[in-house]
C-alpha positions in Angstrom: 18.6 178.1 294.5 17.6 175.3 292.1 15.9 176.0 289.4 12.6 175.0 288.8 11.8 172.0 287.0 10.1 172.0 283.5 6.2 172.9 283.7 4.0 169.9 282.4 1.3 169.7 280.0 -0.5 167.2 280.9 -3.4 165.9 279.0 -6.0 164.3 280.0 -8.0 160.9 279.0 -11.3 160.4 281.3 -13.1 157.3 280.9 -16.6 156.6 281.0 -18.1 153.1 279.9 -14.7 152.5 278.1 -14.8 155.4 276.1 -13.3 159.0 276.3 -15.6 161.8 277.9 -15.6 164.8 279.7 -17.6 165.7 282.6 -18.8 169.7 283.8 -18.2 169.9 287.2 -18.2 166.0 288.0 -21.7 165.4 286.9 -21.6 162.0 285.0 -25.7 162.7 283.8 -23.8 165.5 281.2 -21.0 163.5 280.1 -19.5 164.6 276.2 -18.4 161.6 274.6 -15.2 162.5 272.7 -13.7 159.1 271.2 -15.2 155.6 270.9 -11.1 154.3 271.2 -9.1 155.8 274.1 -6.2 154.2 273.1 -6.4 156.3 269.5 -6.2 159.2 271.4 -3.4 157.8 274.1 -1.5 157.6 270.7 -2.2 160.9 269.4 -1.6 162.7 272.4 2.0 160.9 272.8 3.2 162.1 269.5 4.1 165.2 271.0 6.8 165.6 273.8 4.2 164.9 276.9 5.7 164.5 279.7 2.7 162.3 281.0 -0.8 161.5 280.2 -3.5 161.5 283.3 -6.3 159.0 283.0 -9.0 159.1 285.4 -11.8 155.9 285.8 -14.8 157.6 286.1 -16.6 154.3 286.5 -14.0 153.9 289.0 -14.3 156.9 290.9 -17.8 155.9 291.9 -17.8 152.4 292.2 -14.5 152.7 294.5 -12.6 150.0 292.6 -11.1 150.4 288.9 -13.6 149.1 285.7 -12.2 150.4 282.9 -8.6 148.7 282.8 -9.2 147.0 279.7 -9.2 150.9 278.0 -6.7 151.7 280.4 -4.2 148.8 279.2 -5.3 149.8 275.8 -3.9 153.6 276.6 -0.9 152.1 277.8 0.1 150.0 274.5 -0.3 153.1 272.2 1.1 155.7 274.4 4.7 154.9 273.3 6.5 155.0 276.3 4.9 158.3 277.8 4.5 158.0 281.6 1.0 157.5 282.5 -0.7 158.0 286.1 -4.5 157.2 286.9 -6.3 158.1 289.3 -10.0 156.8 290.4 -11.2 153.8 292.1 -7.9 153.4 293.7 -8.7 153.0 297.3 -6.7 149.7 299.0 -3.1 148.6 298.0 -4.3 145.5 296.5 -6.1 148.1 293.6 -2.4 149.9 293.7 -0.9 146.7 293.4 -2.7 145.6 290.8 -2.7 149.1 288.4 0.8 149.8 288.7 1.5 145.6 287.6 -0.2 147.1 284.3 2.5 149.6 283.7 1.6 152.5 284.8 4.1 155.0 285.9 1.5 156.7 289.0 -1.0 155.8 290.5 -3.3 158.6 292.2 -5.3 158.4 295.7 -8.1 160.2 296.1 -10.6 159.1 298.6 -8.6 157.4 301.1 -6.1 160.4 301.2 -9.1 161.6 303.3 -10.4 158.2 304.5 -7.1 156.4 305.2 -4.3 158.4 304.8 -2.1 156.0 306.4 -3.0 153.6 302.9 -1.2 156.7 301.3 2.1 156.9 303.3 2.5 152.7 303.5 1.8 153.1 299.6 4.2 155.7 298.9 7.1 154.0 301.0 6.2 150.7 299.1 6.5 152.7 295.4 8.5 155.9 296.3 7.7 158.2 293.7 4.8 156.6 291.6 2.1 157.8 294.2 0.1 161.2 294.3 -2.5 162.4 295.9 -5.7 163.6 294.0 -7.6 166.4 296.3 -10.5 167.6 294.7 -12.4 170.5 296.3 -16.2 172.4 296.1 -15.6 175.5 297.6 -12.4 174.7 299.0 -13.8 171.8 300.9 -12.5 167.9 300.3 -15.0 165.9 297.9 -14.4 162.4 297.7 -16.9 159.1 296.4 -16.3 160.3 292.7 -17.4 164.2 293.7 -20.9 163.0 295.4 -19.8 163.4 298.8 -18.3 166.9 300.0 -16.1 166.6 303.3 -16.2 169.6 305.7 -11.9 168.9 305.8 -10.7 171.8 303.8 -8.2 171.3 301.0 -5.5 173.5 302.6 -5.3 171.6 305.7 -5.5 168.2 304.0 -2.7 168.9 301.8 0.2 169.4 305.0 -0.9 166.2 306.1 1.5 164.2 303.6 4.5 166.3 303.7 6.9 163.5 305.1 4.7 160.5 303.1 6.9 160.6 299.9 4.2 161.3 297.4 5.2 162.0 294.4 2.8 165.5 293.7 -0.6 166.7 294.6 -3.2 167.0 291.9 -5.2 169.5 292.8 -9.0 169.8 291.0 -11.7 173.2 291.5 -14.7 171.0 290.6 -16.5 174.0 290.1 -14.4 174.6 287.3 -14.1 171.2 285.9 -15.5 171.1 282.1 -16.2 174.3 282.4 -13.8 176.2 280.0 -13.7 179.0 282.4 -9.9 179.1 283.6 -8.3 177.1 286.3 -8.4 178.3 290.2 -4.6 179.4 290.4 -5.2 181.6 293.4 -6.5 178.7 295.3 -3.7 176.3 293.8 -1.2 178.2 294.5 -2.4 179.1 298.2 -2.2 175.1 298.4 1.1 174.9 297.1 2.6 177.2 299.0 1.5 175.4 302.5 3.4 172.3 300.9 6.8 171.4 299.9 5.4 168.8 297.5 5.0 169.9 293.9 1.1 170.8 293.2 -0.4 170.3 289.5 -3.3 172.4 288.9 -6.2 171.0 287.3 -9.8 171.8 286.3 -11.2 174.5 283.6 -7.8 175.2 281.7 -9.7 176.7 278.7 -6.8 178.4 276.5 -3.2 178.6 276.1 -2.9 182.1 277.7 -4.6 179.6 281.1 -1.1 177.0 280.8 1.2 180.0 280.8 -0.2 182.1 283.6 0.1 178.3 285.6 3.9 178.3 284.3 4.6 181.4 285.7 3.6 180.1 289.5 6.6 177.3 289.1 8.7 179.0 292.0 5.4 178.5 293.9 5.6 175.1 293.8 2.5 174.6 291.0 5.2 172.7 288.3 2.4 171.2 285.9 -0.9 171.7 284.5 -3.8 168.6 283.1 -5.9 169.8 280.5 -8.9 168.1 279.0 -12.1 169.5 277.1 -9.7 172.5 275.9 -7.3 169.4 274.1 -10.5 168.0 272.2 -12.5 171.1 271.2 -9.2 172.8 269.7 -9.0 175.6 272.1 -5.8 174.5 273.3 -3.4 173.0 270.4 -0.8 170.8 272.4 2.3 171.5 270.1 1.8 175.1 270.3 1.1 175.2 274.0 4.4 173.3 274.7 6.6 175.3 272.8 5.3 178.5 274.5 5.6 177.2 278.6 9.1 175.7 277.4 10.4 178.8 276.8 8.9 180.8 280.1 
């Protein structure tokens, strides 16, 4: 059998009116502003060995077209060569077109893996590897439009749908637990990643170190990376430390 791949750490950068913020469970009205200069923290982030950074538009996500690539480009310039994907906003191939011409490494789908999923598989055969699809779940149910619209499709069954499109991995986000410093939703991650052969990354309400490790551990489940946000900037999580100790389980 081969052995798994290396978990990633992935932090994250969420932008809000060009400047780095995190949300609690999606709501934009309690946004925590966290740095004025995304970029400055692109390029503190990618002094450690990252494996990739995850940006999300906010202003994006609900306008359903990017706004922030100025601060995106910005992240790009100082991230010294880490991979980036982003995700939010991104919903024709134009818009993929466009944000992977900037240099990112992935770009994420979101709302038209549910709307269009046929956008997802002619995008991933155009870019093989350098698409993934974001699935963001209340209660186990599909939201999409940013988080204000909840589906009545079901993560689970959503998931199986791209096994033969080529994406590259599933992000997949409790909203519930978003922000919220209360520990990710393995059980339900890793219920997802087992329907799939596609890797899964867990994300949403990684709140210590202990959190990453237990998410290593379900590598041979087919959960092979982790994005962490409000524990990065409020020290609960320090990234050096947190890489040494999934590298070496």
């Amino acid at each position: 059998m081969k052995p798994p791949a290396p978990f990633e750490v992935i932090p994250a950068i969420d932008l809000l009116g060009g400047r780095c913020v995190r949300l609690s469970q999606g709501r934009y009205e309690e946004a925590t502003i966290y740095g004025e200069d995304p970029a400055a923290v692109a390029g503190d982030f990618a002094r450690h060995p990252i494996a990739r950074l995850h940006v999300v538009d906010l202003d994006g996500a609900k306008a359903g077209r990017p706004i922030n690539g100025e601060a995106v480009r910005g992240i790009l310039a100082r991230a010294a060569g880490v991979p980036v994907q982003l995700g939010g906003g991104v919903r024709s191939l134009d818009a993929v077109e466009e944000a992977l011409a900037w240099g990112l490494d992935r770009v994420i789908l979101g709302t038209v893996a549910l709307r269009d999923p046929e956008l997802v598989r002619t995008a991933s055969q155009r870019h093989p590897g350098r698409i993934v699809v974001g699935i963001d779940a209340k209660e186990g149910h599909v939201a999409v439009e940013g988080w204000l619209e909840t589906s009545e499709t079901r993560a689970v069954e959503l998931a199986p749908r791209f096994e033969a499109a080529g994406v590259a991995a599933i992000v997949y986000t409790d909203i519930a637990r978003d922000g919220m410093l209360s520990g990710p939703n393995l059980d339900a991650t890793a219920e997802l990643a087992d329907a799939v052969s596609i890797p899964v990354i867990v994300s949403g309400g990684v709140a210590s170190e202990d959190d990453l490790v237990r998410a290593a551990a379900l590598r041979d489940r087919g959960i092979t990376g982790a994005i962490v946000g409000r524990a990065l900037y409020t020290g609960a999580v320090e990234l050096g430390s947190v890489l040494e100790r999934v590298a070496c389980c």
